[in-house]
Structure formats: C-alpha cells, structure tokens
C-alpha positions as CSV (number, residue, x, y, z in Angstrom):
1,X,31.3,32.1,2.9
2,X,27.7,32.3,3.6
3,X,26.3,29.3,3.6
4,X,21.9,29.4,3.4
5,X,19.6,28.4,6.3
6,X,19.2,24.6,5.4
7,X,15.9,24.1,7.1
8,X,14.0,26.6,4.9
9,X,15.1,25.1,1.8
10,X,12.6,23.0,0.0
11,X,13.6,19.3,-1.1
12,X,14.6,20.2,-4.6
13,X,16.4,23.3,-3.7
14,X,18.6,20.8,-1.3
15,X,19.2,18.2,-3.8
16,X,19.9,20.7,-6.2
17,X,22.9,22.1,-3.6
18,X,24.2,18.7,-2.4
19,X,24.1,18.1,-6.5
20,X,26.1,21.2,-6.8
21,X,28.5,20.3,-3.9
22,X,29.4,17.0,-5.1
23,X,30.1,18.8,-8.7
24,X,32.4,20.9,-7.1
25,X,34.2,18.4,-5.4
26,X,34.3,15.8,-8.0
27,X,36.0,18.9,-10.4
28,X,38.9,19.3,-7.5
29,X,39.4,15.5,-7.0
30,X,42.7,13.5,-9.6
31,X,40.0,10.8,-10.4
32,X,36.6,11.4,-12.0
33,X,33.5,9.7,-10.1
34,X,33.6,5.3,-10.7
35,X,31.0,4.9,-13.4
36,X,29.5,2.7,-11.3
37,X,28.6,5.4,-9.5
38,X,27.6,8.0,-11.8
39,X,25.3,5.2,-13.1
40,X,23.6,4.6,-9.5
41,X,23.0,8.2,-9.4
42,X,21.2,8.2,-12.3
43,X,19.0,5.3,-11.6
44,X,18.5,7.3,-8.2
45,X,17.0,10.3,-9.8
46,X,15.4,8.5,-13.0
47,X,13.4,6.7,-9.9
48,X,12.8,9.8,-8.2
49,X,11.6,11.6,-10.9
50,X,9.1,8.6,-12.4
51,X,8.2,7.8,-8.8
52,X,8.3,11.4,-6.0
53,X,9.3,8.9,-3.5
54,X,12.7,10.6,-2.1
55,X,14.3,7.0,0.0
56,X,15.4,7.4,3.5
57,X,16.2,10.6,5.0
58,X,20.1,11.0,4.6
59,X,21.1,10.6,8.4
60,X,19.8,7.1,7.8
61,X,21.6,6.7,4.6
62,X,25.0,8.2,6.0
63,X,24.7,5.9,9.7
64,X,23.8,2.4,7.3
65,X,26.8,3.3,5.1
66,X,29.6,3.8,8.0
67,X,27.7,0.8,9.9
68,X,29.1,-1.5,7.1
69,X,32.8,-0.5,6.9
C-alpha cells in the first residue's frame, strides 16, 4: 500500500484521511463508536468549522491522553 507523503498534505486533506481511517476501522471493529463519542466529534468539527481554530497539534493530544491512564 502506498501510503501519501504526510507533510505535503494540507490540514483538511489530513483530517479528511485520519477521518477516513477511523471510518475504516470503526466498519472492521464488533462495536460501533460510544455515542459519547460520536457526539464529541461533532462538537469538535461544529467548533472547527464556526471557529478555524484547529486545538493542539495531535502529538500533544496523543502524549496528554496516555499521560492520564
């Protein structure tokens, strides 16, 4: 598989292929997505979209998440 040079993608081609990822891995896993979830990821991109500001880079994100478990 070839996967595209991530650097040279703009931010809404990225969020588009992280969106698309996710889809696909949601459709392989038993369980759909918590709507509690699905919910926070729609109040995530409503804010996005009425505000531009895209929130911590996702390194950030990923390192505060793991810190708490």
């Amino acid at each position: 598989m070839d996967l595209p040079d991530i650097e040279k993608l703009s931010f809404e081609e990225k969020r588009r292929l992280v969106e698309k990822l996710l889809e696909s891995m949601f459709a392989e896993t038993a369980e759909p997505a918590p709507e509690w979830q699905l919910e926070l990821a729609r109040e995530s991109l409503a804010e996005y979209e009425r505000t531009g500001e895209r929130g911590e880079p996702a390194r950030e994100a990923i390192e505060r998440i793991f810190r708490n478990f």
